[in-house]
N, C-alpha and C positions, 0 to 999 in steps of 0.2 A: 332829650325830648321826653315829650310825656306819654305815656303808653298803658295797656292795659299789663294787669301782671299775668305771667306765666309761671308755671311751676317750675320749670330751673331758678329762674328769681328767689325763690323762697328762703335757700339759705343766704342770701345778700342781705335781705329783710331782718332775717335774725338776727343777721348781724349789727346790723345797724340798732335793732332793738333794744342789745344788750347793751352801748351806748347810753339807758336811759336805764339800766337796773338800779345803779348804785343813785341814784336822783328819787329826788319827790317827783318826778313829772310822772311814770307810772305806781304806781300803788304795789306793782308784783315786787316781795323780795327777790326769785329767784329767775333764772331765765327758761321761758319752759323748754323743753324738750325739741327736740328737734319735731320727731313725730307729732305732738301737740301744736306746736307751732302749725306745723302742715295742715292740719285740723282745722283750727281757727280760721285760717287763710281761704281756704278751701269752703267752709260752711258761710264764710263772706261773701266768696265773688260768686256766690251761686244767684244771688238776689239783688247786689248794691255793685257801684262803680268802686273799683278795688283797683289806684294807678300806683305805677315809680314811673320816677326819674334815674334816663341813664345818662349818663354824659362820658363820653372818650371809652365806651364799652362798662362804664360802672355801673350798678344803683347807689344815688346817693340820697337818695327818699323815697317815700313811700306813702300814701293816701288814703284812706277808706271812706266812705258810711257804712253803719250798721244801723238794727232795730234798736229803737231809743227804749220800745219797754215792750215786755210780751205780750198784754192782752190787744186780743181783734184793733180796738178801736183808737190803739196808738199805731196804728199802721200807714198813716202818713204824715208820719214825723220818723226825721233820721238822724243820729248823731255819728257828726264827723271826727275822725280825726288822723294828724300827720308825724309821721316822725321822720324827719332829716339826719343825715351822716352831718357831724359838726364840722365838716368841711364848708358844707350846704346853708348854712344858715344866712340868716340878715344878706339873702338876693332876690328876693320876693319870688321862690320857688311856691313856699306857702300860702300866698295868694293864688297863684296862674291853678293849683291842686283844687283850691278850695273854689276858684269860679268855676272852672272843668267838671267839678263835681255837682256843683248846683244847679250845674245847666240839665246835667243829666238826670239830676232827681226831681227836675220842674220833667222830665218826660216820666216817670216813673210815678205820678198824682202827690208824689211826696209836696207839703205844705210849708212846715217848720221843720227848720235845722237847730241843731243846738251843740252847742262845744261847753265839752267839762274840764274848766282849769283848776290844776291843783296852783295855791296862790303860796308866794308871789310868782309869777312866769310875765316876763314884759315883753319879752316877744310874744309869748302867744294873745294875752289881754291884747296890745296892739293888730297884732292879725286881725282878731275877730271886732274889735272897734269900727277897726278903717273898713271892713267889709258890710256895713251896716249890722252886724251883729249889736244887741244892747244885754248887759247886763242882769238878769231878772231874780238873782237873788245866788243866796250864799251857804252854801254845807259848812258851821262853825267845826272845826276841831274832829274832821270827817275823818281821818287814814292818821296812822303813827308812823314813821319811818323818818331814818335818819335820826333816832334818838330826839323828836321834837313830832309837834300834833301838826296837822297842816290845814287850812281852811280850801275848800273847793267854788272857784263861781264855777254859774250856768251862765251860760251863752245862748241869746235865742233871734232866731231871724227868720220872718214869715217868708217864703219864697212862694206862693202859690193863693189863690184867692178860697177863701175858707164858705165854700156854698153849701147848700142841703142836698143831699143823696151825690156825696162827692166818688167819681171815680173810685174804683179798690187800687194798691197797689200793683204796678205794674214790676213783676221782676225784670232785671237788667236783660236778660237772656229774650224779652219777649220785645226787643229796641233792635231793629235792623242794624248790623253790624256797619254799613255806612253811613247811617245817621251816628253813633257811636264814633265814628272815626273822623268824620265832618268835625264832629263836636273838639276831637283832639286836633285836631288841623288846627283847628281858629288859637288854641294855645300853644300852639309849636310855635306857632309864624312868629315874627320880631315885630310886625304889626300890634301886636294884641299886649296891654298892659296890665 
């Protein structure tokens, strides 16, 4: 099921994380620290929807958004992103994440989502496709790692209507905890595709 995270979670996540060290898909050499980990995690779910996935007592992925850019006026716009245990892959966990999410950031005044792939990734290109995400442009020769240069897309998908004197963001914390959980309901069920 899909769920919010809690801090025993945290080191599952790591773990999972460190699955993507030695890969172009994140840009970090190293894997951080336990303590920094907890950092980041923690500085996340104070404002954005921050989910895993358990199945048979596991986590075998993990969800966020975060702030897409610091200043005021990028404040509703979120950049998503998922990391799966390689168990998890190609069973459209990464969709049911990534609607769960959007629903939630269409309550938060969030507008545009975006996803940063480091290229080539055909799973992820395909996620973000099939979810009406498009394409809007390309970081040539952005990160080194892995002894080669890699190209990055942006991914971008308008979720919200773009009016004059829009809403401020709403952090996750000011979202009634069962509206929050309504919202994870409708992606548990075997209904929901």
């Amino acid at each position: 099921m899909i769920r919010f995270i809690t801090t025993s979670d945290i080191p599952f996540l790591r773990k999972i994380y460190a699955q993507y060290i030695d890969t172009a898909i994140t840009f970090e050499y190293t894997l951080p620290s336990e303590e920094d980990f907890f950092k980041r995690v923690e500085n996340i779910k104070m404002n954005y929807p921050f989910l895993v996935y358990e199945e048979a007592g596991q986590i075998i992925g993990y969800a966020y958004a975060h702030r897409y850019q610091a200043r005021d006026a990028y404040q509703w716009n979120a950049e998503l992103s998922i990391y799966l245990d390689e168990v998890a892959t190609s069973k459209g966990l990464g969709k049911k994440f990534y609607q769960a999410i959007i629903e939630i950031l269409k309550l938060q005044e969030v507008k545009t989502v975006y996803g940063i792939v480091t290229l080539p990734n055909k799973k992820s290109e395909s996620l973000h496709t099939s979810l009406g995400f498009k394409q809007i442009g390309k970081y040539h020769n952005a990160g080194y790692k892995d002894k080669k240069w890699h190209d990055v897309a942006i991914f971008e998908k308008s979720i919200g209507e773009h009016t004059s004197n829009p809403a401020p963001f709403l952090p996750i914390h000011q979202i009634t905890t069962k509206t929050l959980e309504n919202i994870l309901q409708k992606y548990n069920s075997n209904k929901h595709s």
